[in-house]
N, C-alpha and C positions, 0 to 999 in steps of 0.2 A: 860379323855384326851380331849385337845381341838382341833376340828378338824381332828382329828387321830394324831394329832402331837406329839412326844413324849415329856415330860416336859423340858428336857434341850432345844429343840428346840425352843420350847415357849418362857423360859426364856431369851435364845440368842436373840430372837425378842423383846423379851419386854427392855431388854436392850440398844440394838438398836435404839428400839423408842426414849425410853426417853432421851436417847444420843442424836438422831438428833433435837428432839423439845425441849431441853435445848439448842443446839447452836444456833439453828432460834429463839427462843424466844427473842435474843436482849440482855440477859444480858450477864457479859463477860464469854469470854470462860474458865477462869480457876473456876469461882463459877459454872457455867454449867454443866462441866463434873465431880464437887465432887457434885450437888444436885442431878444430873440424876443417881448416883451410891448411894442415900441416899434414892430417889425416887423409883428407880427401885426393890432396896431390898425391903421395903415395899411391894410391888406392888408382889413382888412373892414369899416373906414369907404367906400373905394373902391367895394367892389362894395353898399354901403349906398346909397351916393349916387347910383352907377347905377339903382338900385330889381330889381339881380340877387338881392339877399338882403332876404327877406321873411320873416315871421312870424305863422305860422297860430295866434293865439289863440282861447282860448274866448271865444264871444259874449255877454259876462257880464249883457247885457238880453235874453235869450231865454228863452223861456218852458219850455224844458227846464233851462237852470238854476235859473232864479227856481222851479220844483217842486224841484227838490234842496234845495236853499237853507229851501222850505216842511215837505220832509219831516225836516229836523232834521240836512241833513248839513254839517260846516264847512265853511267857504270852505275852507281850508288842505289837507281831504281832496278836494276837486276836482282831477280835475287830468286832461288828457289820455290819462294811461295807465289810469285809472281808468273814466274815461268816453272811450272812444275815439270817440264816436258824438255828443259835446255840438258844434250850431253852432257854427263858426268865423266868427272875422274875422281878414283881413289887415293886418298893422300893419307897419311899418317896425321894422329888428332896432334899430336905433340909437332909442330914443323922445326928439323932438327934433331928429334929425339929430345927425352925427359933433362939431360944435362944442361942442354941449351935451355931451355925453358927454366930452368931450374936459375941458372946464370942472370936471363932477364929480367927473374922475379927478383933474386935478390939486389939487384941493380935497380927496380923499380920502388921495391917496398924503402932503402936508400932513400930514396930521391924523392915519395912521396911523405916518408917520413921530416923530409927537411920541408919540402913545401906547405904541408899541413900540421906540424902538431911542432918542428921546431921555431921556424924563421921563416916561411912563408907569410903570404900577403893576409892571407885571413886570421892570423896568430892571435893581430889584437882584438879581432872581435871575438876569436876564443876564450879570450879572456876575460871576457864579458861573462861569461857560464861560471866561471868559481865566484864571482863578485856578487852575482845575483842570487846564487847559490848561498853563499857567507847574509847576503840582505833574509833573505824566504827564512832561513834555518834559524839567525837570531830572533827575527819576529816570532817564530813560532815557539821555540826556546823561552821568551820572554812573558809569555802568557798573555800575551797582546791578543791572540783569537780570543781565549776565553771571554776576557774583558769584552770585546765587538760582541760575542755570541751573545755575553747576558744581554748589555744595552740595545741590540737589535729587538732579542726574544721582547726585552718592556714595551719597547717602541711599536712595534709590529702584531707584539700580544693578542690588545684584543680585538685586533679583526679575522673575518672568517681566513683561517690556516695561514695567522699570523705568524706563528714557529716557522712553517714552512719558507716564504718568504722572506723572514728573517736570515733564514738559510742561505736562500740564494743571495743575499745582502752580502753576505759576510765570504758565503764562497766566490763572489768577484771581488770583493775587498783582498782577501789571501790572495785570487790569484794573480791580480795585477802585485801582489807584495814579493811573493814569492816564486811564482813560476814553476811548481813542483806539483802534480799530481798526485803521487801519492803520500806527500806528505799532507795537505789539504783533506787528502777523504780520510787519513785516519786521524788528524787534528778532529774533524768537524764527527766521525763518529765514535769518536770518544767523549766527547764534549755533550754535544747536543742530541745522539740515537736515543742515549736515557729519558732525557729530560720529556722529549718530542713522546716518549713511552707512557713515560707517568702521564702525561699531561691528555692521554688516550688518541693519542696520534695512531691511525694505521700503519701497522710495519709496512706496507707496502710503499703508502707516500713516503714515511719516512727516510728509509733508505734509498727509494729513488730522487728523492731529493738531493742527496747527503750526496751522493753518489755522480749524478749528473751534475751538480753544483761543483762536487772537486774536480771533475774535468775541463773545467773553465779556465783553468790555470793553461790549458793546451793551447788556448788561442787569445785568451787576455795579456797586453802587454806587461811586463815585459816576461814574456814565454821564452824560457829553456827552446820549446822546442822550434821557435821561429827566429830563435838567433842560431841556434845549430843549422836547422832545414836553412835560414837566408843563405849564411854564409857557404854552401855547398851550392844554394840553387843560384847563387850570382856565378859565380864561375861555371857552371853548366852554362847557364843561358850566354852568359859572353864568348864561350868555347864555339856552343851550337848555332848560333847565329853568325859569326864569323866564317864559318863550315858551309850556312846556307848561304850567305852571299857569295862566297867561291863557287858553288856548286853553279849558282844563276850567273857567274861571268862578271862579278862586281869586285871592285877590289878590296871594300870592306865594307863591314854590317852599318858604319856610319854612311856609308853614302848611300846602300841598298837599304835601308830604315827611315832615313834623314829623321837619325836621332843614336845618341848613344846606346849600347846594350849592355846598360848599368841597369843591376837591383841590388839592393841594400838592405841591409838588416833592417835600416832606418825607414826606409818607403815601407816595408812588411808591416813593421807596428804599427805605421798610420793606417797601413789598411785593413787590421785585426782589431782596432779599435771597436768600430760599429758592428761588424761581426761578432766579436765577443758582447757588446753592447744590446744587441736584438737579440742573441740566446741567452743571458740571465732577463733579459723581460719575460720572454718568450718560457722560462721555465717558473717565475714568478706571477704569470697570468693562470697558465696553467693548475700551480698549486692553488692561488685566489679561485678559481673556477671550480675545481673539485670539492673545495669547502662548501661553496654556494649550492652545488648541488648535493653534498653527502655531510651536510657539518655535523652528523655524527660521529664521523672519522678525521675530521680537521678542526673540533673545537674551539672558538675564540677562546683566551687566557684572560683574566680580567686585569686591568691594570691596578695599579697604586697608587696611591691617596696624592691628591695633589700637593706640590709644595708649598704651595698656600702663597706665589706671590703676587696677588690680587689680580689677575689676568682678566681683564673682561671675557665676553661671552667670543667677539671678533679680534680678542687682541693677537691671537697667534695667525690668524688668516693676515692681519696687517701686516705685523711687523716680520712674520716670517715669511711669506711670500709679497705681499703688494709691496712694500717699501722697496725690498729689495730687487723686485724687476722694474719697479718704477728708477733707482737709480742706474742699472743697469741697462733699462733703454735711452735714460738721459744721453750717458756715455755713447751711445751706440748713435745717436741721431743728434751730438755734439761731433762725431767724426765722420758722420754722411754729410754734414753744411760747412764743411771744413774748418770748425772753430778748435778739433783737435788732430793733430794728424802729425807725419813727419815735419820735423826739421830739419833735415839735412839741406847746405847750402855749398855742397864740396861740389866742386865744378871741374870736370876734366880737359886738361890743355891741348886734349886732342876729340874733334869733334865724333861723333857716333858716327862707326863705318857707313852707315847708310843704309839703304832700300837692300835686301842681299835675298837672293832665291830662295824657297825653302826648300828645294831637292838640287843636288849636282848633278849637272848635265854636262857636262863634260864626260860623256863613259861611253863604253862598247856597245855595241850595239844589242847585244845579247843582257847585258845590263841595262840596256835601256826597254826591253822589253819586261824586263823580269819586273821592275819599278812603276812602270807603268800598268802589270795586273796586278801589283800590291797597292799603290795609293791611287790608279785611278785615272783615265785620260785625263777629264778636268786638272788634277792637281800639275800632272805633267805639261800641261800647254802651259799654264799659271806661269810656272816654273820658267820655262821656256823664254815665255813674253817679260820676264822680269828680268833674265838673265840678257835678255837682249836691248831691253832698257840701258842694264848699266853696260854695258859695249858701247852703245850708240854714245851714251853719253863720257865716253873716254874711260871706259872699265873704272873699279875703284881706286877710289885713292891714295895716294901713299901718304905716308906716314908727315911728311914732310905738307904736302898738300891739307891734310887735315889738320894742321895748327894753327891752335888762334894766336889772332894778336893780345896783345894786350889791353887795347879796347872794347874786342871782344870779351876775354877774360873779364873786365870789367861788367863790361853790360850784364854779363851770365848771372854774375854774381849778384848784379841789383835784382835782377827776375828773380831769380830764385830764394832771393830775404822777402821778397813779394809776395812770393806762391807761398813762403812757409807757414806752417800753419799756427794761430796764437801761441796756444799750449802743444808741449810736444807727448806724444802716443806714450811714451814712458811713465809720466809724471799722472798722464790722465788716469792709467791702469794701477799704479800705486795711491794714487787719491781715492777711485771707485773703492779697492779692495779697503782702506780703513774707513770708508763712510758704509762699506757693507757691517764691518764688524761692529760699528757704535749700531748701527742698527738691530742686529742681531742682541747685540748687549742689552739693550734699552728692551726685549722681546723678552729675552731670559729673565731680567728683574725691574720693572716696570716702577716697583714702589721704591725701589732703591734712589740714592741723592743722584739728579741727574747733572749737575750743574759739572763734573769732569766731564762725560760726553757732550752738552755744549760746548764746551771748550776744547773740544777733541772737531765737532763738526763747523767752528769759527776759524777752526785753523786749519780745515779744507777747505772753506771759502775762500780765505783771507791768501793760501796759497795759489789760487787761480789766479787772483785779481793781481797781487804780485807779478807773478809770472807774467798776463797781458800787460800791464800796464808798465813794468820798470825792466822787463829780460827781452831780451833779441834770441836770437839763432847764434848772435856773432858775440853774445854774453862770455865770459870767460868762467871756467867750471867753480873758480873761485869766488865770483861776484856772485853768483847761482847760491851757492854753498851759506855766503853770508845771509843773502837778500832774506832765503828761503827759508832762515833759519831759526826766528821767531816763530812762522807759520808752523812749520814743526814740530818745536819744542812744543807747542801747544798741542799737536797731533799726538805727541807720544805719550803726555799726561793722560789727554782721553783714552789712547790706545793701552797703558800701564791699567788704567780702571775697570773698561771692557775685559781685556782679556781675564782679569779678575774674577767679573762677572761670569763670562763664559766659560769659568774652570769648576764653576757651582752646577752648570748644566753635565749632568751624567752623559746623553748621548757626546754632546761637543768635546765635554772633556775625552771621551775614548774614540771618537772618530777620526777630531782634528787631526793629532800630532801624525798616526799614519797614514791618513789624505794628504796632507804635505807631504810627505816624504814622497809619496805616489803621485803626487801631483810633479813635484820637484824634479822626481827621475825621468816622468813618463814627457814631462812639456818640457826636457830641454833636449831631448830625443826628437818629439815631434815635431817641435817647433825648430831645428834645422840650427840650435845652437850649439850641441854637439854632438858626435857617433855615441852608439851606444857603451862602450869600454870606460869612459869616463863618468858618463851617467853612471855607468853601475856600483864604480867607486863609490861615484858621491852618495849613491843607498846603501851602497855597505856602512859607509862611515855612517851615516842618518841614523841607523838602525840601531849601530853600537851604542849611537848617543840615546836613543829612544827606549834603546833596554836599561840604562846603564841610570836613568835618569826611573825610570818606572823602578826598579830595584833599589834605589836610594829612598824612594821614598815609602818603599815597603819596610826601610828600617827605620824609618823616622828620620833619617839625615837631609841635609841640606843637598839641592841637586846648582847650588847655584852659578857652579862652575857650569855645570853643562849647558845651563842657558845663556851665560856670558858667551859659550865659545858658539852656541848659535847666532847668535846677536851679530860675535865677531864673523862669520860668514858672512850674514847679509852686509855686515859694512863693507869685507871685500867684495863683495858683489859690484856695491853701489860705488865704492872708488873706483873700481875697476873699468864698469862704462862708461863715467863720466871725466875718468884726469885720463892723461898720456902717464903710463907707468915707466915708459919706457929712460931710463937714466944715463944708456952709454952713447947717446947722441950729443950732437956737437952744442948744444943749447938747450937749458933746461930753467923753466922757469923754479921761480918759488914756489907756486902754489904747487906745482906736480910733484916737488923735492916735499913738501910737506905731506901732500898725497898719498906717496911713494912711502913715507915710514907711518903713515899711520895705516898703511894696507901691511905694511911688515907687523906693526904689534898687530894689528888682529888676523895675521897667518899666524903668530906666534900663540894668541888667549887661544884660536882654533884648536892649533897641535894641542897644545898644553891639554885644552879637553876632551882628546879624541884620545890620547894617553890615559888621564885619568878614570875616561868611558872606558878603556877595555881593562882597568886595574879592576875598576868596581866586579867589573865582569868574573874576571878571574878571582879576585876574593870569596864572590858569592858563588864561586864551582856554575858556572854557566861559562863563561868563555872556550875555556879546555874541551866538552863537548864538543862545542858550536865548528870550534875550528880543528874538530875529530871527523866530525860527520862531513865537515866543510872537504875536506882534506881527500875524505872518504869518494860521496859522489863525486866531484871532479876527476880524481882518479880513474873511479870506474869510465866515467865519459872517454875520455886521454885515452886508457886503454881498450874501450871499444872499438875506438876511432881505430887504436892501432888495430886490431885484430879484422875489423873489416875491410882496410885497407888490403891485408892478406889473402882475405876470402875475391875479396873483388879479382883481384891480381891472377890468382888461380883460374877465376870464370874467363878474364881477358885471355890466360896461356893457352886455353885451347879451344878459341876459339867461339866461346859462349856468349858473351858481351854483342858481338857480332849478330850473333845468329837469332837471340832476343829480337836487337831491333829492326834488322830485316824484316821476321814477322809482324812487328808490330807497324812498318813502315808499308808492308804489304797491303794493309786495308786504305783505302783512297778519300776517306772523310774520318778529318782531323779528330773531330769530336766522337768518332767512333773507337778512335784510338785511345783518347783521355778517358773514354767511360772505363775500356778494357784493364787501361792502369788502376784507374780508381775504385775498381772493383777486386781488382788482385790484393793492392792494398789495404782493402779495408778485409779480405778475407786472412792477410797476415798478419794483421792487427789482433787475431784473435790469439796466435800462437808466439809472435816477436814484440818488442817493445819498442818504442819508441826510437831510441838509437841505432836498435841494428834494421828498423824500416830505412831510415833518415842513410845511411851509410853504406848499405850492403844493395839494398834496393834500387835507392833513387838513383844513385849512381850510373849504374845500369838503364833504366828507363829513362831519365835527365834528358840524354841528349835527343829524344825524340820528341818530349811531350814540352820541351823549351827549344827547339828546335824550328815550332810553326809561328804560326799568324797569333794563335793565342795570347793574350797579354799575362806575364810572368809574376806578377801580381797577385790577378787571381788565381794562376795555378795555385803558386803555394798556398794561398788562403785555403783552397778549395781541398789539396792534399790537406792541410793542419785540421780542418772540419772535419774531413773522415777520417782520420784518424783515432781525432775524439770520440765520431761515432761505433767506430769498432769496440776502442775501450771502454764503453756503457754497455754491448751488446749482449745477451747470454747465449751460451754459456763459458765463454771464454774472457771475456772482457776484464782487464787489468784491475780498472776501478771496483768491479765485483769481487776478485778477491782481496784486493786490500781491504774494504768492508766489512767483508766476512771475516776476517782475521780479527777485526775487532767487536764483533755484533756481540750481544747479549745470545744468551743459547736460547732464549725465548724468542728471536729471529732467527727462520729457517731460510734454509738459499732458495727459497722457490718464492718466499714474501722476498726477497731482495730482485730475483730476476722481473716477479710479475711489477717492481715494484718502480724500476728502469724501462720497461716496455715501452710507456706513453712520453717518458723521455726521449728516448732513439727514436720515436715515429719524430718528436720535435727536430730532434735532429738531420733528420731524411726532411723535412719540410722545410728546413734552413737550407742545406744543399741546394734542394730544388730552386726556391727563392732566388738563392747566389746564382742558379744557374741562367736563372730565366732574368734575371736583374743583376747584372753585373755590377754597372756602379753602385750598389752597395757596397761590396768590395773596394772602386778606384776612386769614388767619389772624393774620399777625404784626400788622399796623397796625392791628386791631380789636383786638388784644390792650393793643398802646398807648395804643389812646384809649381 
């Protein structure tokens, strides 16, 4: 033994090393952490085979454990730190010798290399990182921040440490776009450090703005780092939960939870949503606050001469706030009095199983205890009483017993054209959204001929009263298509004028087109219409079209293609919910066969301008980049993944992986354990990045801290948040030296660290908050499911 240290402790250290002196040694990070796991085994196979590294196990035939074992306690709670006192035996660290180990490893790296990075289950949400990656890098590529920065800086100007807040504007704008950290802080300090300088800004707010602002990308959707952390922490938690229901005697985590042990990339972003949400407030109060007390150092900026278009004194308080939540609570208490809501009137031929227990009682007895200290006596009798309801009343039904007749089927049908509600939820929220824009229009240019937005807002009306008065439920999508189609046509005149309008307004025009796209990615993610890998697509393509469409009209050219083949989208959109596309069935009307090729030409204008978007691209020497660097990061990721796959492998060979979570299984309150991790992590935050926390770390620790009672939700929230906080923290913190690399030589690193200080206390005051107030975190994705 070296040192008195026991061998795995060695090994864990020898590990370590060669991990930190591969990352300082200067080459890149992904060859770093596969040589220091090619290194390291060497390193303690060697002193294996000498018999210098030994390993003091418990002596699992001794009559001290065989009584533990007797008195009811599990294998899995035994362990060294628990019993310091249980016989040892000495065993070799390597079991088998280095060859053996050596065999498993590469039988393991194999197998985890097909289950992770080739054809494994979480492939396609990996592939969500290059797409998101291709979206962040052309936005940024495209000079789309700058654009946001100046229209922020007008906007924001001249109130007290309106720069500064403008900041945090634009750094949650980037990071819901892009999802990259460091690409964010040297965007935004190169763009705005200057300006924020001239304009007699404190190097200290300013760079802790700058600074804290691009680490919003850590935990704003859609975040690199919580599609990588999801996709690893689902499979942890479904591993470790399964683990724990065998350990309590249950035959599976669904019946020892009564509820599945699924997490999703998709649940993650719903819950990083408000998270991300309360810290760009919470760093824009901040900045509002320091002006108020020092506007020596946070200056108001004056604004610019009005546009002169005759605004009254309250015409912006009207038209841009009251109008617009006056029709937005219409909507809202139009579908609390059921005048709008679903229509669906599809009736199932098989009636609803019925009254059904919420936990299985059917189990062991030892299962039956374990369920009963997790949900509770109450819930267990519940259970019980319900489950013996349906016995009593002839257990459930089959299949055959649950079918209606046919006048059933009937009746169902008349109830439910009953219950349906006038207007359907679809039609209401595409009406709301162009009676917001004529309003918004009618804001922007007041003196302007208003007589196209009447006639844009006669044919919202005229569209409701249609719909109540001449559509059903049982309407066919054709008769819809006709009725609706005058009402319309007149909506799209007004909407053709408005948006006219609103391309005159400087903030609208650079806001809008990447709030749509952000809005587009982030709400069909949350809203549960589809996984994040498709989402990503559709921002990558959004983006090319966005850059592709800004750079046309930097030369004066026509973008008109690009907007036809937006157009053609939403048409597919809108054919798509409303016709059956479907053609190789045995019966197909006309109107779906006409449907059906008018959703083909516009998949075709689509392609056509998503070709032409990346020609533009490539002409103007910005695509080749884009999909250099694209090509680039992705790579790096891929082969991180790989390298720490290896590294991990190495800690499993002798024994390491083990002996972590014992000790951490050692301390008997849960939240003692999660502090322990989350303080290791946010201390290798100062020296690891992002990736090899995510892969090398969690790994390891996973199975215990997704393992308990804790809801896996807020873990990873709560991992993503410190992580953030390490990378603002000094003197190590990622986002300080990306800063730095860029600062002006007239900011020194001591204005950048004092300048992040009151950021990181923010950040420790979020933690605390999430700690103490969890649904902040679950509130929203419990809302959704």
């Amino acid at each position: 033994m070296i040192f008195g240290l026991d061998g795995i402790e060695v090994g864990l250290i020898i590990v370590f090393f060669c991990l930190f002196s591969g990352i300082m040694s200067g080459f890149p990070v992904a060859f770093a952490i596969g040589g220091s796991a090619v290194i390291s085994f060497g390193i303690i196979a060697f002193l294996d085979q000498g018999g210098i590294l030994v390993h003091q196990a418990i002596d699992l035939g001794s009559a001290e454990y065989q009584a533990l074992i007797a008195e009811g306690v599990r294998r899995d709670a035994i362990s060294i730190f628990r019993y310091p006192d249980l016989p040892r035996t000495i065993e070799p660290l390597l079991q088998g010798g280095w060859e053996d180990a050596l065999n498993r490893n590469l039988s393991f790296i194999v197998n985890r290399m097909n289950e992770r990075v080739l054809a494994g289950p979480s492939i396609e949400t990996l592939l969500a990182v290059a797409m998101f990656v291709l979206m962040g890098i052309t936005l940024e590529r495209s000079r789309i921040a700058n654009d946001l920065l100046t229209t922020m800086a007008r906007v924001f100007g001249p109130l007290p440490g309106g720069l500064a807040v403008s900041i945090v504007v634009v750094g949650a704008f980037l990071a819901a776009s892009t999802g990259i950290v460091g690409a964010t802080v040297v965007t935004m300090g190169l763009l705005a450090l200057p300006t924020m300088l001239r304009n007699n800004y404190s190097p200290e707010l300013a760079t802790g703005v700058i600074a804290a602002s691009g680490t919003l990308g850590q935990i704003i959707p859609p975040s690199i780092v919580i599609v990588l952390l999801g996709t690893l922490a689902g499979d942890l938690y479904a591993t470790a939960q399964e683990e724990r229901a065998a350990l309590v005697g249950c035959s599976d985590a669904l019946t020892y939870l009564g509820e599945p042990a699924v997490l999703s990339v998709g649940t993650l972003f719903q819950a990083a949503v408000i998270p991300g949400i309360m810290l760009a407030g919470l760093y824009g109060l901040y900045a509002f606050g320091f002006a108020l007390l020092r506007p020596e150092k946070a200056p108001p900026i004056p604004s610019a001469d009005s546009d002169g278009h005759g605004r009254g004194k309250g015409h912006g308080l009207t038209w841009f706030l009251a109008v617009p939540l006056g029709i937005v609570a219409f909507a809202v208490a139009a579908n609390s009095f059921g005048l709008s809501g679903s229509q669906t009137i599809a009736v199932d031929r098989f009636a609803a199983q019925g009254q059904t227990a919420e936990l299985r009682t059917n189990v062991s007895d030892d299962c039956r205890a374990a369920m009963i200290e997790l949900h509770g006596q109450e819930a267990w009798d519940r259970s019980v009483a319900t489950q013996a309801e349906i016995e009593a009343g002839g257990g459930a039904a089959t299949m055959e017993e649950r079918e209606l007749s046919d006048e059933q089927m009937a009746e169902a049908r008349t109830q439910a054209l009953v219950d349906a509600a006038p207007v359907g939820s679809g039609l209401t929220i595409m009406l709301v959204m162009f009676a917001l824009i004529f309003a918004l229009a009618h804001g922007v240019m007041p003196d302007a001929q208003r007589r196209p937005l009447y006639l844009g807002v006669a044919g919202v009306v005229l569209a409701v009263v249609v719909d109540i008065l001449t559509l059903t439920p049982l309407s066919s999508p054709g008769t819809v298509f006709l009725l609706q189609g005058i009402p319309f046509a007149m909506i799209l005149i007004g909407a053709r004028a408005a948006f006219a309008r609103l391309a005159t307004n400087e903030l609208l025009r650079v806001v809008f087109p990447p709030l749509v796209l952000i809005v587009a990615v982030l709400g069909s993610i949350l809203g549960g219409v589809t996984n994040p890998t498709p989402a990503a697509a559709l921002g990558a393509a959004g983006a090319i079209m966005l850059a592709a469409y800004r750079k046309l009209q930097e030369e004066g050219a026509s973008g008109s293609l690009i907007l036809m083949s937006s157009f053609a989208l939403v048409i597919m959109l809108l054919v798509g919910v409303n016709f059956d596309l479907r053609v190789n069935i045995e019966e197909v009307s006309v109107e779906n066969w006409i449907a059906f090729g008018v959703a083909q030409v516009a998949y075709t204008v689509a392609m056509l301008g998503l070709v032409f978007a990346c020609f533009v691209l490539a002409r103007g020497r910005v695509l080749s980049p884009v999909v250099r660097e694209t090509a680039k990061v992705t790579s790096m990721v891929f082969a991180i993944l790989i390298g720490s796959q290896m590294l991990n492998l190495v800690v499993i060979s002798f024994g390491g992986e083990h002996y972590i979570q014992d000790f951490l299984r050692s301390f008997d309150r849960e939240w003692v354990v999660f502090l322990l991790v989350m303080l290791v992590l946010f201390i290798l935050g100062f020296v690891l990045d992002f990736l090899e926390i995510i892969y090398i770390v969690i790994p390891i620790v996973g199975p215990v801290i997704y393992g308990g009672t804790m809801d896996p939700k807020w873990v990873t929230i709560m991992i993503a948040v410190n992580l953030q906080t390490s990378f603002l923290t000094p003197p190590f913190g990622f986002a300080l030296f990306y800063l730095r690399g860029v600062a002006p030589a007239s900011v020194t690193t001591w204005h950048i660290y004092r300048g992040v200080i009151p950021f990181v206390l923010i950040q420790v005051f979020a933690l605390l908050m999430f700690w103490v107030f969890p649904g902040i975190v679950t509130v929203l994705p419990d809302a959704f499911n």
